[in-house]
C-alpha positions in Angstrom: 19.5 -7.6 -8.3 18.4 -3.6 -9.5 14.8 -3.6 -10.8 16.7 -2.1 -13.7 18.8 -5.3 -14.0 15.3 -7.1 -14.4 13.3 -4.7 -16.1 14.1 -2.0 -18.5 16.0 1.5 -17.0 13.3 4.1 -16.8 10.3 1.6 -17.3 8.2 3.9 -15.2 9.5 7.3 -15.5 6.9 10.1 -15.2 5.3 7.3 -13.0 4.2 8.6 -9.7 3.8 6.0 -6.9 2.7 6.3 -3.5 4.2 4.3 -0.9 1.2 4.4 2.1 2.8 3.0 5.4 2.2 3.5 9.2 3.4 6.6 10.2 3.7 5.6 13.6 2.7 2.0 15.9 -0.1 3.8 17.3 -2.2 0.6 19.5 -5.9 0.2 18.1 -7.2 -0.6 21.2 -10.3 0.7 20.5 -12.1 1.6 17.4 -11.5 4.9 15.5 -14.3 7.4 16.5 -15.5 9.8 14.1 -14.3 13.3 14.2 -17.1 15.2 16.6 -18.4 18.6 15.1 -17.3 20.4 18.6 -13.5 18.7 17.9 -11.6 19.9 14.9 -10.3 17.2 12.6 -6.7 16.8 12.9 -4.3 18.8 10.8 -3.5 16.8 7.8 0.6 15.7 7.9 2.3 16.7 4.5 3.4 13.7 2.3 6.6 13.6 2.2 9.0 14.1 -0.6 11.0 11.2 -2.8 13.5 13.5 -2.1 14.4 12.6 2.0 11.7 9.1 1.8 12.8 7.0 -0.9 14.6 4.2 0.1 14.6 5.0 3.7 11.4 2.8 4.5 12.0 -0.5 6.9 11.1 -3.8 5.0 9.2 -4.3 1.7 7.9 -0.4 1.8 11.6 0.4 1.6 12.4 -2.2 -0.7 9.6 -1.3 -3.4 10.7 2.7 -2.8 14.7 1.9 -4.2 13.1 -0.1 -6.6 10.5 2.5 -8.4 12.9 5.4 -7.6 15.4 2.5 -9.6 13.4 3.0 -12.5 12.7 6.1 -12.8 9.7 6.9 -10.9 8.8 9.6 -8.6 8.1 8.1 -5.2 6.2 9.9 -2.7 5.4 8.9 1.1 1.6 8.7 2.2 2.5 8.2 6.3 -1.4 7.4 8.0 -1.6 6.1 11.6 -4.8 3.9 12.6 -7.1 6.3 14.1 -6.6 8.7 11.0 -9.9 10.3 10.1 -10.7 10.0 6.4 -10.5 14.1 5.7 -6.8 13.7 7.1 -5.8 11.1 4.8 -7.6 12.9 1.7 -6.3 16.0 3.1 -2.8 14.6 2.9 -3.2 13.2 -0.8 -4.4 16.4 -1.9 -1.2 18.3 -0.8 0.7 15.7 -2.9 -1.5 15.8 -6.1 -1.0 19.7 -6.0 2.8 19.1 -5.9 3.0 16.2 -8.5 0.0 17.0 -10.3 -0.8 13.0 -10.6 -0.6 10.1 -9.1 -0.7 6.5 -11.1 0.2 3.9 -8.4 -0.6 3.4 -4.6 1.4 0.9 -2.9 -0.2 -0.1 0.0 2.8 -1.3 3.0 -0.2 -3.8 4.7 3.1 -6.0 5.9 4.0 -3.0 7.5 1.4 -1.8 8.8 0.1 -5.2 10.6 4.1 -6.0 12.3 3.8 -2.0 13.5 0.0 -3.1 15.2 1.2 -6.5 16.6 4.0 -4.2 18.1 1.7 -2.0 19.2 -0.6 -4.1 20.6 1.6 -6.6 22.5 0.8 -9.6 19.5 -2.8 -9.4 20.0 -3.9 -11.0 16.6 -7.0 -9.4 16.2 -6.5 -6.0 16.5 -3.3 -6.0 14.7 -5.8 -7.4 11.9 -8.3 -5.0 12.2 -5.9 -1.8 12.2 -4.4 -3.7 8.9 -7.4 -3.7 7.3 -9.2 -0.3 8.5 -5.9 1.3 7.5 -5.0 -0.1 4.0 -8.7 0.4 3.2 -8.4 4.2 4.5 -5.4 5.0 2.0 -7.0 3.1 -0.4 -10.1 5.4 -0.5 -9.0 8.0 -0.1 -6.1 7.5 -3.3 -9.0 6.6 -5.3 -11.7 9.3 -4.7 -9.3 12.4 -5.1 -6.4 10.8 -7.7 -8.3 8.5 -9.4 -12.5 8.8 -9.3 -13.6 12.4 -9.1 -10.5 13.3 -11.7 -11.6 10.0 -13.8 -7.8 9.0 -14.3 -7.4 5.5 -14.2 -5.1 4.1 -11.6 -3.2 1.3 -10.1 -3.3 -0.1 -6.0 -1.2 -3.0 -4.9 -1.3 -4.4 -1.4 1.7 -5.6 0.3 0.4 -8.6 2.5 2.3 -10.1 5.2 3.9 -13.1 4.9 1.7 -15.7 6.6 4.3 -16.5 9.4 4.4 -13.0 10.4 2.4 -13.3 13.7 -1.2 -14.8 14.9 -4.1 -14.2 11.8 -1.7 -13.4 9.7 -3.5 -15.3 7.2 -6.5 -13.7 7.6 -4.8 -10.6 6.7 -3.8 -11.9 3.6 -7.3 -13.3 2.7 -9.0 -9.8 3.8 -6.6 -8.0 1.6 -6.9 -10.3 -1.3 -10.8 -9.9 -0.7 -10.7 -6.3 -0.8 -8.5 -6.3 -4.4 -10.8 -8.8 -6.0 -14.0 -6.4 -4.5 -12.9 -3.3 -5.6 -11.3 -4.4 -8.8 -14.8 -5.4 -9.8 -17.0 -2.2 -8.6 -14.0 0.2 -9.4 -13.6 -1.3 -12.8 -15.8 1.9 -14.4 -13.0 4.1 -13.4 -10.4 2.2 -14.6 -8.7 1.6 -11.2 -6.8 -2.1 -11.3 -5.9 -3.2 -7.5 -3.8 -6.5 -7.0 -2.1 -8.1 -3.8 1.2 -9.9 -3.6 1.5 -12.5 -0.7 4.8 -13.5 -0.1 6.1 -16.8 1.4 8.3 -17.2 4.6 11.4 -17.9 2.1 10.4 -15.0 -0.3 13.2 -12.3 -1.3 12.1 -8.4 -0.8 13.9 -7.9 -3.9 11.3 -10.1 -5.8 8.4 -8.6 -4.2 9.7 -5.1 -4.9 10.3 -6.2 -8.7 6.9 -7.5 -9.3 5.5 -4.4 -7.7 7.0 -2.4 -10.3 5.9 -4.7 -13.2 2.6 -4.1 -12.0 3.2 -0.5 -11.8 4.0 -0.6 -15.4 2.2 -0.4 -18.6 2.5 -3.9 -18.4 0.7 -4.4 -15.0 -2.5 -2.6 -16.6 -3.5 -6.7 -17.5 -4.1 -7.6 -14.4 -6.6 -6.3 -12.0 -8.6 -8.5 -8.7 -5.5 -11.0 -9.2 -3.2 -12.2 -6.0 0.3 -13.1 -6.5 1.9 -15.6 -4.3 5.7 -15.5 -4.4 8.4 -17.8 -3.5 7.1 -21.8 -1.7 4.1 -21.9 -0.6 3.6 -25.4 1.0 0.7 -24.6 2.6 -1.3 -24.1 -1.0 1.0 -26.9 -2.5 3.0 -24.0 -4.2 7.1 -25.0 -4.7 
């Protein structure tokens, strides 16, 4: 089913939301350094346009892009790779407020992001976690200090977990993301900055993931902040 079939046709027009996701399964073998004064930071890579990204991204990035872009909402791609430097990143978010002129949700693809690092790394659990983390947390700062802190426009961040089947510490992922939500919902609540996560099960549909994503998205989804929503059976909690 269309988001629109659930919810109402153009719930979030005017709505921009940024779909953050891997730009490429770089390996984080090693720890991102800090950029060196004698080395140049890298050249921020231009967000690109709803116009040639929405709907094209693999798994429940892609899913939550038709869906917004469903319901009327400008969708905009955020690509970041694990050994980004945080000037980059803000760099990158700049270019796309001075096209927009706003931005109201950041969808963080963490699902994404930690199947491209287990690639990438060969299923080493650990550092597919770590990348995960170090790079939802990356986009996540660096949405909220130029679209959302220094501008004092209140704003909304969702995570995308993995499902906890999806490879070695998968879990852990989802705890560490759900962590981070409930933190910064609390010390970011001065701004007005709500963050969630949604944890899908094994058996969960993209379609319902996307769905709630735009709920939460929505003036309806400013009620919840530091909450985690588990979708579809979730034996392992006692959840059917």
């Amino acid at each position: 089913m269309p988001a629109s079939g659930l919810l109402r046709p153009g719930l979030l027009e005017g709505v921009v939301v940024v779909v953050a996701s891997p730009a490429t399964p770089a390996s984080p073998a090693t720890p991102a350094r800090p950029a060196s004064p004698a080395t140049p930071a890298r050249p921020a890579r231009p967000a690109t346009s709803a116009a040639t990204s929405a709907g094209t991204g693999p798994g429940l990035a892609g899913e939550v892009e038709r869906a917004c872009a469903d319901l009327s909402a400008a969708v905009e791609a955020l690509p970041w790779e694990p050994d980004d430097d945080e000037e980059s990143t803000a760099a990158a978010v700049r270019a796309l407020i001075e096209r927009r002129g706003a931005v109201h949700t950041l969808v963080n693809d963490a699902a994404g992001a930690y199947r491209a690092a287990l690639a990438a790394t060969g299923g080493d659990g650990h550092r597919a976690l770590r990348a995960t983390l170090d790079g939802t947390w990356n986009a996540t700062r660096a949405v909220a200090n130029q679209a959302f802190i220094d501008p004092s426009t209140p704003g909304t961040v969702i995570h995308l977990c993995p499902p906890p089947d999806a490879g070695p510490l998968a879990g852990a992922a989802v705890a560490g993301l759900e962590n981070m939500a409930r933190t910064l919902s609390i010390e970011w609540a001065r701004y007005g900055i709500r963050i969630t996560a949604i944890a899908p099960a094994p058996d969960a549909r993209p379609s319902d993931v996307a769905q709630l994503a735009c709920f939460l998205a929505s003036p309806a989804g400013d009620y919840y902040s530091g909450c985690r929503f588990d979708l579809g059976a979730r034996p392992d909690l006692g959840l059917l």
